[in-house]
DSSP file (Angstrom, degrees, kcal/mol; ACC not computed):
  #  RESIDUE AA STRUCTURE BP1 BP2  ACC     N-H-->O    O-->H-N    N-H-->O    O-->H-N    TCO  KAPPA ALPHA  PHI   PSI    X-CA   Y-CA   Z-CA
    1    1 A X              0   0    0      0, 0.0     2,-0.4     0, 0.0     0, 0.0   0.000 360.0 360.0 360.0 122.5  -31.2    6.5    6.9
    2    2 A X        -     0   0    0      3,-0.0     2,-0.2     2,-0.0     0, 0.0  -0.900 360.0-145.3-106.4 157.4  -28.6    3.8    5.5
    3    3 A X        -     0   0    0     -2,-0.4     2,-0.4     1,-0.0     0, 0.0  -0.600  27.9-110.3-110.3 152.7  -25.2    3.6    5.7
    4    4 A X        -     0   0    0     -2,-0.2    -1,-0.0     1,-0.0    -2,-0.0  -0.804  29.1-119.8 -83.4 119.5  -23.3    2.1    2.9
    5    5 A X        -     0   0    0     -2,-0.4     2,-0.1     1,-0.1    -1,-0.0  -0.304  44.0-100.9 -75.2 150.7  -21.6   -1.3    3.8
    6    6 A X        -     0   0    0      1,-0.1     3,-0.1     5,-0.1    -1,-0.1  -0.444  44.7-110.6 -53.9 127.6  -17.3   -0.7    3.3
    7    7 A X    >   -     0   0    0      1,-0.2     3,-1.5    -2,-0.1     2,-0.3  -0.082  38.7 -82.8  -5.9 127.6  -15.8   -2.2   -0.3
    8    8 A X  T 3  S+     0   0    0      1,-0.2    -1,-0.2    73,-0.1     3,-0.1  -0.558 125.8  14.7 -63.3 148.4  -13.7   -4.8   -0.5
    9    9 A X  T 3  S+     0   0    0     -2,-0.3     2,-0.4     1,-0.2    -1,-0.2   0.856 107.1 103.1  65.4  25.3  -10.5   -3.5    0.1
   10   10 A X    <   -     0   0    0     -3,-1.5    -1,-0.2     1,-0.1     4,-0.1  -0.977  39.1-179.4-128.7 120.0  -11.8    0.1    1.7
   11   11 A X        -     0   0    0      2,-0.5     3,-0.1    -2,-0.4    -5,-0.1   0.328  57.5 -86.7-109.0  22.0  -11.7    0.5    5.0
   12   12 A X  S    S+     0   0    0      1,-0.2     2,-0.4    -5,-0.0    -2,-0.0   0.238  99.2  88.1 117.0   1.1  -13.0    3.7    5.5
   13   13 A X        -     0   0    0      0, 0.0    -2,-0.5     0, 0.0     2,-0.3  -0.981  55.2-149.6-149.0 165.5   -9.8    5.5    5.1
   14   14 A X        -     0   0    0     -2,-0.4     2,-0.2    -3,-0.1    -4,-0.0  -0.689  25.4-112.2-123.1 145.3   -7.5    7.1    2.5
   15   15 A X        -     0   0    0     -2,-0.3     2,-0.4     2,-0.0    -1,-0.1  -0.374  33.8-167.3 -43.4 130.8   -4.1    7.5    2.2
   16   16 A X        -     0   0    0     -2,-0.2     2,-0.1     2,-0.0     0, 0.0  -0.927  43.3  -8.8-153.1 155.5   -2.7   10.9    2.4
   17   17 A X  S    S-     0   0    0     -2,-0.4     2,-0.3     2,-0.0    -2,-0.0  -0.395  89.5 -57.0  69.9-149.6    0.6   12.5    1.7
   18   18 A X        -     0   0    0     -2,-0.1     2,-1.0    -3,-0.0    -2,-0.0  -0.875  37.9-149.1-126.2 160.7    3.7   10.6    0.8
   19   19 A X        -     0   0    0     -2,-0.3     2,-0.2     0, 0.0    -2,-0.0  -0.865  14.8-161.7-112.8 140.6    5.8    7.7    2.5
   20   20 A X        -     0   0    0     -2,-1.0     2,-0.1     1,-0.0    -2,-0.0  -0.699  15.8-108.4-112.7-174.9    9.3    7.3    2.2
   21   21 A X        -     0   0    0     -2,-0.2     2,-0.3     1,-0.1    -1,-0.0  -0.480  29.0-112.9-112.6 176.8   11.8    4.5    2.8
   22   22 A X        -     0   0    0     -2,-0.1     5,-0.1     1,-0.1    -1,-0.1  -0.846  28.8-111.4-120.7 140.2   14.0    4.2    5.1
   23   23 A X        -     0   0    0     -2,-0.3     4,-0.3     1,-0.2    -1,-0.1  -0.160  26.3-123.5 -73.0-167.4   18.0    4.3    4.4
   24   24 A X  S >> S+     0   0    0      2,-0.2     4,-4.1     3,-0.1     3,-0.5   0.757 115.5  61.2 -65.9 -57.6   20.0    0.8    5.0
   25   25 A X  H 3> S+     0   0    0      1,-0.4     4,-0.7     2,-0.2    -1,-0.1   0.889  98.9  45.2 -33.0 -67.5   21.8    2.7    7.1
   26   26 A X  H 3> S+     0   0    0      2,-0.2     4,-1.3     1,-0.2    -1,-0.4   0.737 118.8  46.6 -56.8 -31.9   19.1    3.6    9.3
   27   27 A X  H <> S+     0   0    0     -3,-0.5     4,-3.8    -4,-0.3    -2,-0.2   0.895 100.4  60.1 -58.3 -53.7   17.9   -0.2    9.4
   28   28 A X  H  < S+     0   0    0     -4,-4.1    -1,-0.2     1,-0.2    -2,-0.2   0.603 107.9  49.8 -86.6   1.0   20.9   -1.8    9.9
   29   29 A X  H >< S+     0   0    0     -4,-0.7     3,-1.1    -3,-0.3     4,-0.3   0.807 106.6  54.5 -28.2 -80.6   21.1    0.4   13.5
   30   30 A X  H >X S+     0   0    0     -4,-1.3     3,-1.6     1,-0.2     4,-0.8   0.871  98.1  62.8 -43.4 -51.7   18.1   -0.5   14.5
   31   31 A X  T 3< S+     0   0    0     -4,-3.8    -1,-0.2     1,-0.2    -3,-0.1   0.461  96.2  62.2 -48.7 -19.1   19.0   -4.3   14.1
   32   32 A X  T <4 S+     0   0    0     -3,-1.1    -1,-0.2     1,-0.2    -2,-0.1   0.559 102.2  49.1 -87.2 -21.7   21.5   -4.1   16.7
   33   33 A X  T <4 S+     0   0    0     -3,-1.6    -2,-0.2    -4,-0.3    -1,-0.2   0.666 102.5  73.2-103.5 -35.4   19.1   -3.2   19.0
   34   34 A X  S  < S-     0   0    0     -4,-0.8     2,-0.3     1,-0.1    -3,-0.0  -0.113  80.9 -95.0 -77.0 170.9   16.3   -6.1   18.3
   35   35 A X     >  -     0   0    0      1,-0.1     4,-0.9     4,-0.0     3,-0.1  -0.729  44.2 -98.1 -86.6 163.3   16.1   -9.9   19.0
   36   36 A X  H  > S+     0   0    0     -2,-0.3     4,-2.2     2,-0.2     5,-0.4   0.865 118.3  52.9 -23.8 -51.6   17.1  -12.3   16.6
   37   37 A X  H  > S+     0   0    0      1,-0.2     4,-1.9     2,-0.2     5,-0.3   0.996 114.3  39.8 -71.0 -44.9   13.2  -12.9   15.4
   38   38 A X  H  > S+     0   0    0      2,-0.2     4,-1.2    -3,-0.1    -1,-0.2   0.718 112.2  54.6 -79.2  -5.8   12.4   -9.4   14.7
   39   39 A X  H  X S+     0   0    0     -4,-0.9     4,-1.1     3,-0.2     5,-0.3   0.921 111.5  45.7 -77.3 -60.0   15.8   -8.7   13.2
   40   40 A X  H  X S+     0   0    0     -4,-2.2     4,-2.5     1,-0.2     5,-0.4   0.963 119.1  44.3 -42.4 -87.7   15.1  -11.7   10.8
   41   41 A X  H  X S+     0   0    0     -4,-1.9     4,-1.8    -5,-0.4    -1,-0.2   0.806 114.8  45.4 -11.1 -63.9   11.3  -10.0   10.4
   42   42 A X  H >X S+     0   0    0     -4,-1.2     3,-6.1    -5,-0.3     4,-1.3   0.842 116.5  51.4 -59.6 -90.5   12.8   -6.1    9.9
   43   43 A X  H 3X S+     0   0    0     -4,-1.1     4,-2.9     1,-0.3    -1,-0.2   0.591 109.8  48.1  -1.1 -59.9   15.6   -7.8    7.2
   44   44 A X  H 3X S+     0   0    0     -4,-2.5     4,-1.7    -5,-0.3     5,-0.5   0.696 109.6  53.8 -69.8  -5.9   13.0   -9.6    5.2
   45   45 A X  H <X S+     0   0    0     -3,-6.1     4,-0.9    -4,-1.8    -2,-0.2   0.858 110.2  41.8 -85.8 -38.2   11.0   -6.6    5.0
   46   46 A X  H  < S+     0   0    0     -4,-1.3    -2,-0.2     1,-0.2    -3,-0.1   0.980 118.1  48.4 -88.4 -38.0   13.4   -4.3    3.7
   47   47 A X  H  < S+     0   0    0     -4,-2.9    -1,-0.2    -5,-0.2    -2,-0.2   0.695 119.5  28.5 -56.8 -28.7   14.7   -6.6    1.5
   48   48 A X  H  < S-     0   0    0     -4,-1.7    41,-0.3     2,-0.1    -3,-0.2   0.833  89.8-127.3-104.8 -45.2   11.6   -8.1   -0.2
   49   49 A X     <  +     0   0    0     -4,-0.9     2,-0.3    -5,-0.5    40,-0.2   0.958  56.0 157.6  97.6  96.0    9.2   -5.1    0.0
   50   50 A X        -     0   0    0     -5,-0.1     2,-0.3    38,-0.1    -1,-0.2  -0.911  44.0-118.7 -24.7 116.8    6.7   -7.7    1.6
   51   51 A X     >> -     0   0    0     -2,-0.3     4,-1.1     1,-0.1     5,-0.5  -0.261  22.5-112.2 -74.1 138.6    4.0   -6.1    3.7
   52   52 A X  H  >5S+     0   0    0     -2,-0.3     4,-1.8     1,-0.2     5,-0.1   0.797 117.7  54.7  -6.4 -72.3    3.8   -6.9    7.5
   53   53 A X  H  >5S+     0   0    0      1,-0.2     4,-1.4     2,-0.2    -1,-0.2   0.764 101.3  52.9 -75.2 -22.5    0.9   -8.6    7.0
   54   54 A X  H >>5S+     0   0    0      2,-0.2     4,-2.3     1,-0.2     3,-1.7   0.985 115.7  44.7 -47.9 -73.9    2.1  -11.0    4.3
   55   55 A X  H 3<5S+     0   0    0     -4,-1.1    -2,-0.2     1,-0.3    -1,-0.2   0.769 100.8  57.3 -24.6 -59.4    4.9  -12.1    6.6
   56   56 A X  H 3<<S+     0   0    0     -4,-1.8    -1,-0.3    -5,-0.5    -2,-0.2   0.626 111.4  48.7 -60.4 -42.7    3.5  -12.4    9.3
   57   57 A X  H << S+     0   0    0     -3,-1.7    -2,-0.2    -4,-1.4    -1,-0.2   0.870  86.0 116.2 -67.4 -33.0    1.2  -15.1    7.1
   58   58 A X     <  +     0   0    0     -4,-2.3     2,-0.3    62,-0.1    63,-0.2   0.073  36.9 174.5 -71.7 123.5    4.1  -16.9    5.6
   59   59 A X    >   -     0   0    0      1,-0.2     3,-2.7    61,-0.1     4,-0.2  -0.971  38.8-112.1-116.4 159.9    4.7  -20.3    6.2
   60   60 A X  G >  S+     0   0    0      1,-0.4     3,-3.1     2,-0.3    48,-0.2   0.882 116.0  65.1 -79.0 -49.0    7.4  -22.4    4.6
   61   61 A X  G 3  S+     0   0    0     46,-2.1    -1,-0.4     1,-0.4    47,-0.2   0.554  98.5  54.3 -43.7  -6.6    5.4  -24.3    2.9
   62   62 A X  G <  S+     0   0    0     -3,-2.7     2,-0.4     1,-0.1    -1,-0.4   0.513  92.3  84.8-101.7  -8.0    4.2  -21.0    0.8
   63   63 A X  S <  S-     0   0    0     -3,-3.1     2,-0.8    -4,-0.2     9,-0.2  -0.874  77.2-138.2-123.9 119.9    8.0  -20.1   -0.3
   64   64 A X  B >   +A   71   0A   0      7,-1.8     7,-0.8    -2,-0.4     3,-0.7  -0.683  26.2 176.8 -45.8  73.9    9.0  -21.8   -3.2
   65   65 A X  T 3   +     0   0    0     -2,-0.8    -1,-0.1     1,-0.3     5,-0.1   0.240  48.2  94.2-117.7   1.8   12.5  -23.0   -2.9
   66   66 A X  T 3  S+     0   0    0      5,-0.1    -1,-0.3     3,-0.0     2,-0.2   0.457  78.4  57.3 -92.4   4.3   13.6  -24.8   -5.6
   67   67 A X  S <  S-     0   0    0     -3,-0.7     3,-0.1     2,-0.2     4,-0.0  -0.465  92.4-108.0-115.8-150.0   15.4  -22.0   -7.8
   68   68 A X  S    S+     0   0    0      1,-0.2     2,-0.4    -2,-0.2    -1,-0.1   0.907 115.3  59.7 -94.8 -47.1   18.1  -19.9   -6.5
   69   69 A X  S    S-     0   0    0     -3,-0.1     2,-0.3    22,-0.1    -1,-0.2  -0.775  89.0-149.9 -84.6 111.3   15.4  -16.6   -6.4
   70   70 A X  E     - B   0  90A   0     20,-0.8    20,-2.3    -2,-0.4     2,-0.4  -0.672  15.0-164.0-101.2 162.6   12.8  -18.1   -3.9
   71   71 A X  E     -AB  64  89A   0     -7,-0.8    -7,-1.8    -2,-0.3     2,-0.4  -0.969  20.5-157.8-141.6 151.6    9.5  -16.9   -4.6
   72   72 A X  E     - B   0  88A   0     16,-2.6    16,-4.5    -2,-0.4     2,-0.4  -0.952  12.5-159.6-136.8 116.8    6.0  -16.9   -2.5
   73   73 A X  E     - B   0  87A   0     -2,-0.4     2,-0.5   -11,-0.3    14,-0.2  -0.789  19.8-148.8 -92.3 138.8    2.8  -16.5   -4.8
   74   74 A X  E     - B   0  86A   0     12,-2.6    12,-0.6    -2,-0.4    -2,-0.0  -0.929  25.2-170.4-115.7 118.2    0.0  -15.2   -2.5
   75   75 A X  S    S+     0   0    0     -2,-0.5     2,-0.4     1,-0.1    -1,-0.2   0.826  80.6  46.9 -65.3 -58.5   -3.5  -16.0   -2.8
   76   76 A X  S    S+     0   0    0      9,-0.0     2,-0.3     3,-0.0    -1,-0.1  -0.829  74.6 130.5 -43.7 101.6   -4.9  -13.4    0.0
   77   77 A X    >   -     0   0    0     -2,-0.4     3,-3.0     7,-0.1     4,-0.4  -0.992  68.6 -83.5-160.3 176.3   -3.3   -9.9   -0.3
   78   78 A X  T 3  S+     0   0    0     -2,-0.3    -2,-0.0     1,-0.3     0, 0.0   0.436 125.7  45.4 -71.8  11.1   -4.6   -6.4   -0.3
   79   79 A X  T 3  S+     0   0    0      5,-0.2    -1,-0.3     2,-0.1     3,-0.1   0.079  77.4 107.4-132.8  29.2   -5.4   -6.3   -3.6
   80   80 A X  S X  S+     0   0    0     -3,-3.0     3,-1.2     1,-0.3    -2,-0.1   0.745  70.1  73.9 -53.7 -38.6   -7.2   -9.9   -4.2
   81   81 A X  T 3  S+     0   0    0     -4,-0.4     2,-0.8     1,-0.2    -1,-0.3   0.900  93.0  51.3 -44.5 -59.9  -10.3   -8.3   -4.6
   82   82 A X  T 3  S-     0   0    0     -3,-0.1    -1,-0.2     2,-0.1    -2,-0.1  -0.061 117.4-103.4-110.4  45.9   -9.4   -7.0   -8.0
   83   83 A X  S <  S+     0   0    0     -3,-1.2     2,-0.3    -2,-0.8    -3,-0.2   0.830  74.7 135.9  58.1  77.7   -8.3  -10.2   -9.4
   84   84 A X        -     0   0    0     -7,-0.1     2,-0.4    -5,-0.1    -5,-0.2  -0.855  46.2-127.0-148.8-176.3   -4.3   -9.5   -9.2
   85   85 A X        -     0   0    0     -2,-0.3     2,-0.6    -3,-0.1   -10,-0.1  -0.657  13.4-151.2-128.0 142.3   -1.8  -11.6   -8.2
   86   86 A X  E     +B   74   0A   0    -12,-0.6   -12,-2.6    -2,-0.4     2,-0.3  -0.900  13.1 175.5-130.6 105.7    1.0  -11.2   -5.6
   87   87 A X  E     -B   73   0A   0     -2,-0.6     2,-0.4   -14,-0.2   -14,-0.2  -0.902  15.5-157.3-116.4 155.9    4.2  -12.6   -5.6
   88   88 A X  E     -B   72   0A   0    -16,-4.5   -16,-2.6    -2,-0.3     2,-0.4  -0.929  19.2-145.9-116.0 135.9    6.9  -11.7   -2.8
   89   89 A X  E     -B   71   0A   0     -2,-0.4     2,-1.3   -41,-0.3   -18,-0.3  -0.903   8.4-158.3-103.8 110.2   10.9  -12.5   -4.2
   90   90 A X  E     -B   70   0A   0    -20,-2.3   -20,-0.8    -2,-0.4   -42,-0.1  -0.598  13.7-179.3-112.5  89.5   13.0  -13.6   -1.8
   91   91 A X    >>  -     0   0    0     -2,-1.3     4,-1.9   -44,-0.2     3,-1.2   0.034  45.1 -77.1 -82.9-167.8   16.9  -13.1   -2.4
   92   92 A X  H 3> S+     0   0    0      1,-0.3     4,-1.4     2,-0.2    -1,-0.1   0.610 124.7  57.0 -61.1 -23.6   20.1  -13.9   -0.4
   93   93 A X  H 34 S+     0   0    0      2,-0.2    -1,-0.3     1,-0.2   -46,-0.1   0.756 119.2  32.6 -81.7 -43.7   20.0  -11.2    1.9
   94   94 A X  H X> S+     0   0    0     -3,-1.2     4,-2.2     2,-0.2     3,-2.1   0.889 108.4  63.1 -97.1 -17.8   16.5  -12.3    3.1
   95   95 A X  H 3X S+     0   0    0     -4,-1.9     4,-1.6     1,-0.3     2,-0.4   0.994 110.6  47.3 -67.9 -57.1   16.9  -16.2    2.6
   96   96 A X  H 3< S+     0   0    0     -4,-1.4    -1,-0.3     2,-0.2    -2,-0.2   0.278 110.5  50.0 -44.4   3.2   19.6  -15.6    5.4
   97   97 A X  H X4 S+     0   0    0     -3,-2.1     3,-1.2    -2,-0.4    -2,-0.2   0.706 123.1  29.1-116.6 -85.2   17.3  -13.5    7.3
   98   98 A X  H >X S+     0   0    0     -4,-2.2     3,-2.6     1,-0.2     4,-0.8   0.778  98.7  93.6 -48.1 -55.4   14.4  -16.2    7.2
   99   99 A X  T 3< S+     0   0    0     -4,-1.6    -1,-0.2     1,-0.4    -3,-0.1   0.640  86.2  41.0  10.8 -71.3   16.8  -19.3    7.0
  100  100 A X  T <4 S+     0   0    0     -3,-1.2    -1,-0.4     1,-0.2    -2,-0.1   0.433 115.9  61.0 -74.6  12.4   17.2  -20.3   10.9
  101  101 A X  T <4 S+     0   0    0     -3,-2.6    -2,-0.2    -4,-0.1    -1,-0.2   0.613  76.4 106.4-122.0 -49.0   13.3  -19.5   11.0
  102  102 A X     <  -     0   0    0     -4,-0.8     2,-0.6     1,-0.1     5,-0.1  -0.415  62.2-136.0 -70.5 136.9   11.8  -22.1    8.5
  103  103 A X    >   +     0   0    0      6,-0.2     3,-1.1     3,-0.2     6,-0.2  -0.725  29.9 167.1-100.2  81.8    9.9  -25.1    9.7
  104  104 A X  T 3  S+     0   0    0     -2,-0.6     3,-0.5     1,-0.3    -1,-0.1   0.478  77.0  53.2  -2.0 -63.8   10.9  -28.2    7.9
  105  105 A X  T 3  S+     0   0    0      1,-0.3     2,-0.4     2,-0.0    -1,-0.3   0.848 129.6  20.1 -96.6 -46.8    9.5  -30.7    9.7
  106  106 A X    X   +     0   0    0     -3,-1.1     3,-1.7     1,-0.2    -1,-0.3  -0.517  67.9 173.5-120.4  79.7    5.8  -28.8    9.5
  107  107 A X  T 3  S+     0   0    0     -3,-0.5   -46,-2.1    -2,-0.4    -1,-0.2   0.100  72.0  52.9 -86.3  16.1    6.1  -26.6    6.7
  108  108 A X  T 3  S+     0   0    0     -2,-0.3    -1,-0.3   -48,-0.2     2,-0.1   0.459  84.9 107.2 -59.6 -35.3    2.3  -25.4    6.7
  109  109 A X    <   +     0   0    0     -3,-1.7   -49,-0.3    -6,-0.2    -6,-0.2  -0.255  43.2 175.2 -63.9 118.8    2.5  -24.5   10.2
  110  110 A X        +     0   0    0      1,-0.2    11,-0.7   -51,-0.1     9,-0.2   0.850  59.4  13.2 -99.2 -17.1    2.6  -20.6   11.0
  111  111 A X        +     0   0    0     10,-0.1     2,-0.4     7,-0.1    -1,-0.2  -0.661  46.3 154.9-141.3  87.3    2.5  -20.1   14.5
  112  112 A X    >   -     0   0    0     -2,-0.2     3,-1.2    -3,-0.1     7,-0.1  -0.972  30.5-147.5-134.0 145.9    2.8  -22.1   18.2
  113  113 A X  T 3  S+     0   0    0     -2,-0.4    -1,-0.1     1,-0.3     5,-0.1   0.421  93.3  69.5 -79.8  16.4    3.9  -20.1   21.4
  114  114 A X  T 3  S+     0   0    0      3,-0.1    -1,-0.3     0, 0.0     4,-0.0   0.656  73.3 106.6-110.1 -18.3    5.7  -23.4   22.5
  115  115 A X    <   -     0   0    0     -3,-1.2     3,-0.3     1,-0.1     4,-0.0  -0.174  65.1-141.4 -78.5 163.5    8.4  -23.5   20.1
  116  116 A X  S    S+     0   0    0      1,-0.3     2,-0.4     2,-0.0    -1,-0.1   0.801 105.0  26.5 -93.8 -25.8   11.8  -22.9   20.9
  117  117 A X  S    S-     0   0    0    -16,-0.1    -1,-0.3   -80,-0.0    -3,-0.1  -0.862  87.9-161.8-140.4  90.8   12.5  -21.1   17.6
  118  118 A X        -     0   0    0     -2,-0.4     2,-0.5    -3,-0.3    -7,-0.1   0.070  23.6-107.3 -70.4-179.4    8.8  -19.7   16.6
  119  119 A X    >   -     0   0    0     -9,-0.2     3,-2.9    -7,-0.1     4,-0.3  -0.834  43.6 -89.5-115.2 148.4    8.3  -18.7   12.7
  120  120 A X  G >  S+     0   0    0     -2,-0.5     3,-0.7     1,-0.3     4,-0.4   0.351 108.5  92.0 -37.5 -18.4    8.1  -15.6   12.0
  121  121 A X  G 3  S+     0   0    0    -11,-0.7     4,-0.3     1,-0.3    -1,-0.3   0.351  88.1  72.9 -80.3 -10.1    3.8  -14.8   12.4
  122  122 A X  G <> S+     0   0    0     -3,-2.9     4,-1.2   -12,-0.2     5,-0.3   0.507  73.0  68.0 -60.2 -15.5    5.1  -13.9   16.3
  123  123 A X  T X4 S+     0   0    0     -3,-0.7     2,-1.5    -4,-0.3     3,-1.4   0.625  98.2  51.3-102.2-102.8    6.6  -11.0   15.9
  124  124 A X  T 3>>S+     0   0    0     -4,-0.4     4,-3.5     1,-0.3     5,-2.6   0.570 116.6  48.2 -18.8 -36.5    3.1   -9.0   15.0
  125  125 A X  T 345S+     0   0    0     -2,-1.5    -1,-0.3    -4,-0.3    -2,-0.3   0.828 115.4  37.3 -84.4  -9.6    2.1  -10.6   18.0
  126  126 A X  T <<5S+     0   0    0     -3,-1.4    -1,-0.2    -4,-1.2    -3,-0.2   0.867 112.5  57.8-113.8 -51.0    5.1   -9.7   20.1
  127  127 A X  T  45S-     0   0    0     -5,-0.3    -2,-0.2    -4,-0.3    -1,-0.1   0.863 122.3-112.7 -46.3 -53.5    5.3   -6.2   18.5
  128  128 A X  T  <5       0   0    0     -4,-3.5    -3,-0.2    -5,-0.3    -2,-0.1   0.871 360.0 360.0 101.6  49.1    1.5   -5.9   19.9
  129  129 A X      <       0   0    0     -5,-2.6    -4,-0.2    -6,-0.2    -5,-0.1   0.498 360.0 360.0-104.8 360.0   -0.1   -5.9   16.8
C-alpha cells in the first residue's frame, strides 16, 4: 500500500463551515488588555487583512514606503503554488500600528530576542505559536 504524498498547499485538512470577523468594537477591548507589540500585531491585522503568518514574516525592508498607501508584495504566501501574487496594503491606521516597530538601521532583519524594541515576527513566538 502507498500513501499519497500532501499537495502543495494541502495539508491534509479542509475548511469547514464559515468564519466571521470580528467587530472594531470587540478589537479595540481587547487592545487594552495586550502589550504594546501584540497590540501593534492585533491592529495591523485587522486593518490590512494580512494573515498571521505573513506578519510575522515582514521585515521593513519588504514594505514599500515610498507612496502614501505602503504596500508589501510577497513572494511566499499560501497561494504561491498556483502562480498568484500577494500584496498586503498598509494604511494609516496600520502604519501607526507598525511605525515604533520598523527597523531602520537593519531593515532585512526579522527577528533577535535581544532587542529592546523586537519587530513584530515575536509575537507568534510569544503567543506560543
Amino acid at each position: 500500500m502507498t500513501v499519497e504524498p500532501l499537495q502543495p498547499g494541502r495539508a491534509g485538512r479542509e475548511t469547514s463551515g464559515t468564519r466571521g470577523s470580528v467587530s472594531w468594537e470587540v478589537v479595540q477591548e481587547t487592545l487594552l488588555r495586550l502589550p504594546p507589540l501584540i497590540r501593534a500585531f492585533v491592529v495591523t491585522l485587522f486593518h490590512t487583512g494580512a494573515r498571521c503568518g505573513e506578519l510575522a514574516k515582514l521585515t521593513t525592508g519588504m514594505i514599500d514606503r515610498t507612496k502614501e498607501l505602503w504596500v508589501v508584495n510577497l513572494d511566499q504566501h499560501k497561494n504561491s503554488h498556483k502562480n498568484k501574487s500577494r500584496r498586503i496594503f498598509i494604511g494609516p491606521k496600520a502604519q501607526t500600528a507598525l511605525l515604533p516597530f520598523l527597523l531602520e538601521i537593519q531593515p532585512d532583519e526579522q527577528s533577535s530576542p535581544r532587542r529592546a524594541r523586537p519587530p513584530l515576527t515575536l509575537v507568534l513566538l510569544l503567543l506560543g505559536k
